[in-house]
Structure formats: structure tokens, C-alpha cells
C-alpha positions in Angstrom: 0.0 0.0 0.0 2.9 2.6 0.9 4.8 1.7 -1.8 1.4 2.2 -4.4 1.0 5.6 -2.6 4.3 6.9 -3.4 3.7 5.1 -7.0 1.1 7.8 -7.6 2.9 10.5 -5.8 5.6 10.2 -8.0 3.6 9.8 -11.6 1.7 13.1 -10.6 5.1 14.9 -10.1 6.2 13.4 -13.2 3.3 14.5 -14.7 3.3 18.4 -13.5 7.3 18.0 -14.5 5.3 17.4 -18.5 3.2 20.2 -18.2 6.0 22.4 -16.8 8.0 21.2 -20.1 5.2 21.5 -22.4 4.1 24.8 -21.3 7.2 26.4 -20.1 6.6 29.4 -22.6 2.8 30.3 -20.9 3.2 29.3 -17.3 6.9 31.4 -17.1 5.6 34.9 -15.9 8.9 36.7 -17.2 11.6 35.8 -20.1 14.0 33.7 -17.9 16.8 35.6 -20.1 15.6 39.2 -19.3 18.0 40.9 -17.2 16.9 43.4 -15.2 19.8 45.4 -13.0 16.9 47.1 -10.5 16.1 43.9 -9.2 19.3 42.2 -8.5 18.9 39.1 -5.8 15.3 40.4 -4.5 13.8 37.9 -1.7 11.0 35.5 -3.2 7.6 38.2 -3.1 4.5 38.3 -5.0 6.1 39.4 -8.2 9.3 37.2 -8.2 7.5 34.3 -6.7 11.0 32.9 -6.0 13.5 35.8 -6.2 15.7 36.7 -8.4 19.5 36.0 -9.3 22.9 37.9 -9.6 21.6 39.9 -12.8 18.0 40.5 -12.3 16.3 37.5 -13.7 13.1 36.0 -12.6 14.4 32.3 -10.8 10.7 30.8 -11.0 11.0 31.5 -15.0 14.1 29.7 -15.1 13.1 27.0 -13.0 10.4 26.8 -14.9 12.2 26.4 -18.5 15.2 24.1 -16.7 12.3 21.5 -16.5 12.4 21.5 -20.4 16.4 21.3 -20.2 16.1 18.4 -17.3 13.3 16.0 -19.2 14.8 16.4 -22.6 18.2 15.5 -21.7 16.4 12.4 -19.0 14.4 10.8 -22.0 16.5 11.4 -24.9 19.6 9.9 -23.1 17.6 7.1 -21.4 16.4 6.4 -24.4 19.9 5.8 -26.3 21.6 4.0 -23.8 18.2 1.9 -23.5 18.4 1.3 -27.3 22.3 0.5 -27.4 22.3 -1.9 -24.2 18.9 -3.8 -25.5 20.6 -4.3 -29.1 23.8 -5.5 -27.7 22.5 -7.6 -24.8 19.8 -9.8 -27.3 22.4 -10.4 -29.3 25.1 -11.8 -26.6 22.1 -13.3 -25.1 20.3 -15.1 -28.1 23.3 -16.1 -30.0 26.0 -16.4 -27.2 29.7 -18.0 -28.6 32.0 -15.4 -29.1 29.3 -12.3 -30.2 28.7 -13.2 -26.6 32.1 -13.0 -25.3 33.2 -9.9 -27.6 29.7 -7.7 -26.1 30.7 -9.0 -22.3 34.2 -8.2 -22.3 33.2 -4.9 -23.7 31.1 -3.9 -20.9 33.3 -5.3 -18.5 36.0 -2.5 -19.9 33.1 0.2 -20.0 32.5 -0.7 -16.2 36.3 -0.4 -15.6 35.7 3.7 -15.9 33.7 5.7 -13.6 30.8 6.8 -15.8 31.0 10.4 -14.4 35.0 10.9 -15.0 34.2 9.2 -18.3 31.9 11.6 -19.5 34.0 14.1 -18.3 37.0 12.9 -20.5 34.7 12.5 -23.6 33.0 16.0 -23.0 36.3 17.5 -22.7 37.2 17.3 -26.3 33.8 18.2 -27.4 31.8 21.6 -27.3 29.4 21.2 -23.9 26.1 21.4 -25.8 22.4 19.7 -25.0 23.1 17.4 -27.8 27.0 16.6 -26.9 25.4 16.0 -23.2 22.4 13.7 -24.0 24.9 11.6 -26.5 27.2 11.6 -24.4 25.5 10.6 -21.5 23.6 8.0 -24.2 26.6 6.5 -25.2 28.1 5.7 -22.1 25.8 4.6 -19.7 24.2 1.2 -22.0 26.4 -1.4 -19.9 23.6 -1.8 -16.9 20.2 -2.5 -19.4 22.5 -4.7 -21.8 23.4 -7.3 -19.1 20.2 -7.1 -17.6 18.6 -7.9 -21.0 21.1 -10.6 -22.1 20.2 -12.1 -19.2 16.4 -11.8 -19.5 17.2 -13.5 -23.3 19.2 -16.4 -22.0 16.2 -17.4 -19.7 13.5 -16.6 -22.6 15.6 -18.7 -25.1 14.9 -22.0 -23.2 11.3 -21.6 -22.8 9.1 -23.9 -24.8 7.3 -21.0 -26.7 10.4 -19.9 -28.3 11.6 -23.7 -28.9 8.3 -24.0 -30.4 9.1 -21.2 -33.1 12.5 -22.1 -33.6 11.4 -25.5 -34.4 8.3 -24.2 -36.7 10.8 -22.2 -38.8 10.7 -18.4 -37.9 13.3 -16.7 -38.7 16.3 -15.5 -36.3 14.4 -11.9 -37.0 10.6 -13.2 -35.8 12.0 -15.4 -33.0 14.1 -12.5 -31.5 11.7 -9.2 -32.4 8.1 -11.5 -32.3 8.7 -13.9 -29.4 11.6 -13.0 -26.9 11.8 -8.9 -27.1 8.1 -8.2 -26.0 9.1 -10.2 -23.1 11.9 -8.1 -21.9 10.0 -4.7 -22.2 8.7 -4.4 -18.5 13.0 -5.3 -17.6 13.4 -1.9 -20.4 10.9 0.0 -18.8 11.8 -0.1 -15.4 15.1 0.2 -16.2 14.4 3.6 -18.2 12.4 5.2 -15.8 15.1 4.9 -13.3 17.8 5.5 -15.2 16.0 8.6 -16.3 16.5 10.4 -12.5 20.3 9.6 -13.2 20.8 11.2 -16.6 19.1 14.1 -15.2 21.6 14.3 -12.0 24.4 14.0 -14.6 23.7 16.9 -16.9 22.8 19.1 -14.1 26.5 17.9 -12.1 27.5 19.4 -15.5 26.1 22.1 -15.7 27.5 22.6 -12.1 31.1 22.5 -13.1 30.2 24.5 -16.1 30.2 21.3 -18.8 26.7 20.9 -19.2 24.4 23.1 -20.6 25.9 27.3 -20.9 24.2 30.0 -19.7 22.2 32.2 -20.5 20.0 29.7 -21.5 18.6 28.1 -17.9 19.1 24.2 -16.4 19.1 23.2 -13.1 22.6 23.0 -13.1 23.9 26.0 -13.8 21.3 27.7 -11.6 23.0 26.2 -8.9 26.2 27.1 -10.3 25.1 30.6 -10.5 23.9 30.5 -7.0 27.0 29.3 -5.2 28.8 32.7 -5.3 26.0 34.1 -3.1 24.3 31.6 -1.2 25.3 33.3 1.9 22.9 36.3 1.1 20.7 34.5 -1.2 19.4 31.1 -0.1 17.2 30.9 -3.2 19.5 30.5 -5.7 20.4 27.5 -4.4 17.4 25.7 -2.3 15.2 26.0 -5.4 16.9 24.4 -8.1 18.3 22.1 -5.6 14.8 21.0 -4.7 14.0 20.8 -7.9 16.7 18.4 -8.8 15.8 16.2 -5.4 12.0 16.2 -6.3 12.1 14.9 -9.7 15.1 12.4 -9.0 12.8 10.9 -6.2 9.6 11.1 -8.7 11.1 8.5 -11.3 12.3 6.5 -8.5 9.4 5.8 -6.9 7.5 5.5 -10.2 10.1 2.7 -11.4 9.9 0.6 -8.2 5.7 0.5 -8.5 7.0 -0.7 -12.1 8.6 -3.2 -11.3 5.9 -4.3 -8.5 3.5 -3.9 -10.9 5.7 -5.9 -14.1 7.4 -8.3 -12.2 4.5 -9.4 -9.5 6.2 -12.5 -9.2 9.4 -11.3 -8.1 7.9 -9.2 -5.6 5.9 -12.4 -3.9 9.7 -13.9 -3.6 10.8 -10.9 -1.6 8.1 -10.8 0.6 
């Protein structure tokens, strides 16, 4: 029951975090760009619902349009690295041998570098851009869903409905695509929705350091960035976006564990 409550907390959060995206342009009172030097760091009030920064500029409006920053960058990195590590892992796990053993041992030397300091050493030699950030963050982060799903595949292989087909005279293309994929979506999906909290985390640590996403255009990130210089006389540069970052991280992890209740019931009568 608790954990179905914070199932729904989460997909409503999730769901404002859409609208916020969608929307950003007509629920943003002010251009988050607009500097305006007669208002520098003013106190959340009625008109600057939650202050504003160093050069004038409405933080709510920026929060507001950093949710577009934050869920483009979660899904559209997700989304690689869940395409990369599904390809890869069905094909160590359906035809094993040495496609097997090549795919493995290149994980296991992806794994041997911290994902952070890799991205870091990639990013370095490219221009920090939304698109260099979701790539990169895309490219190097498949390892986790491919051995999941290569495992998920060696299991399915063995079952009698995928014998049966195999025996019938589907192709390699049908059996793999028809019979055994399908049955490693709810693995894919839970996966993605968790791994979409982490992307986000990562471009806005980023953005942070100044690698992500560059100003003036608003993330997360480099709101926090922006607010580290004066968080002794300007709390709200920091608590908001900060908050921000902790509420929506929490949001797709609690949605991806009711997932996974919800996909893999079975697994969750074992652990009780």
C-alpha cells in the first residue's frame, strides 16, 4: 500500500514535471533571459514568486524552462543508452559463442571507468552542448540495461514458446523481435524510468562544473552554479533548483519501483 501511494505521488510529479515542459513558454511569468539590474537578488515576493538571481532574472522562469532542459536530456539519453544496451544484450544473449564473449568483455572495460569521469573525458574534447550532453550521456551509460537484457534472453531462449518457433521455422528476426523482445520490455521499462532520475543528476553535475548546458540559457545545473557565489545572502539561488533536482530524482524512483511491482509481480511475492 505505501509503496502504491508513493507510485502515484511520483507519476503526478512526473506529470506536473510534462506540463512544466510542455508549457514552459505560458506558465513562465517573465523571459527567464531578461536581465533586469533594479532587481538584483530580491527575496521570493509576489512578483518574483521565488527571487531573483545575480543579474535581475526571474528564478521561478528559469526553474520553470530548466524542467524543459532536465526532461529532454532524461528521456532522450535514457532512451539511447536503453536502445544501445537492449541491441547488444539480445544479441550476446540469443546467440551467445563469441558475439557473446566480444559484447561482455566490452562492458566489462566500459565498467572499468567511472561513468562520471568518463563523460567528463569524452565532453572534454567536445563543445558542452544539449546534444554533446544527451549523446554523451547516451553512449556511455548502456552497460547496466545490456546485461540485464542478455540475461532476460538467456532465460527466454529456453522456454518452450520460443523452442516451439525455432522449431516451426521463424526466422532468427521473428523469433528474437516477435517472441523474446516483447518479453523483456517491462526489464526496459523499469530500467528507463530509473535511469531517467540519473541522466538528469548528470547533466545538471554538469552544468554545475560548467560542462553541461551554458548560460544564458537556464538548467538546473547552472542555476546552482550561478547561485553558489552568493548563497550566503541569497538562499534561493540555491534551495530552489536544488529542490527541484531532489523532487524529480525521487519522482522516477518511486514510479520505477511501483514498475517493477507492478511488471514483475512475481518477483515481488519472492521478496516478501
Amino acid at each position: 500500500m505505501k509503496k502504491r501511494i508513493l507510485f502515484f505521488l511520483g507519476l503526478i510529479v512526473i506529470i506536473l514535471l510534462f506540463i512544466c515542459a510542455l508549457f514552459s513558454h505560458k506558465i513562465a511569468p517573465i523571459d527567464p533571459t531578461m536581465i533586469n539590474v533594479k532587481n538584483i537578488l530580491t527575496p521570493p515576493d509576489k512578483v518574483h514568486l521565488l527571487g531573483t538571481d545575480d543579474l535581475g532574472r526571474d528564478v521561478f522562469s528559469r526553474l520553470i524552462y530548466g524542467t524543459k532542459i532536465s526532461i529532454k536530456v532524461g528521456f532522450v539519453a535514457v532512451g539511447i543508452s536503453a536502445l544501445i544496451g537492449t541491441v547488444l544484450g539480445a544479441l550476446a544473449g540469443f546467440f551467445g559463442g563469441l558475439i557473446d564473449a566480444a559484447i561482455m568483455r566490452l562492458v566489462d572495460i566500459m565498467l572499468c571507468f567511472p561513468s562520471f569521469f568518463l563523460i567528463l573525458a569524452v565532453i572534454a574534447y567536445l563543445e558542452p552542448s544539449i546534444v554533446n550532453i544527451m549523446l554523451i550521456i547516451g553512449v556511455t551509460s548502456w552497460m547496466g540495461i545490456c546485461r540485464m537484457v542478455r540475461a532476460e534472453i538467456l532465460s527466454l531462449k529456453k522456454r518452450e514458446f520460443v523452442l516451439s518457433a525455432i522449431v516451426s521455422g521463424a526466422s532468427i528476426f521473428r523469433v528474437l523481435f516477435i517472441h523474446i523482445l516483447p518479453n523483456v520490455l517491462p526489464v526496459i521499462l523499469v530500467y528507463a524510468t530509473l535511469g531517467i532520475g540519473g541522466a538528469i543528476l548528470t547533466e545538471s553535475a554538469l552544468s554545475f562544473i560548467g560542462l553541461g548546458v551554458q548560460p544564458p540559457v537556464p538548467s538546473w545545473g547552472n542555476m546552482l552554479m550561478s547561485g553558489k557565489d552568493n548563497i550566503d545572502i541569497a538562499w534561493w539561488l540555491s534551495v530552489f533548483p536544488g529542490l527541484a533536482i531532489f523532487i524529480t530524482i525521487i519522482a522516477f524512483n518511486f514510479v520505477g519501483e511501483g514498475l517493477q511491482d507492478i511488471l514483475n509481480p512475481k518477483e515481488k511475492g519472492n521478496s516478501e
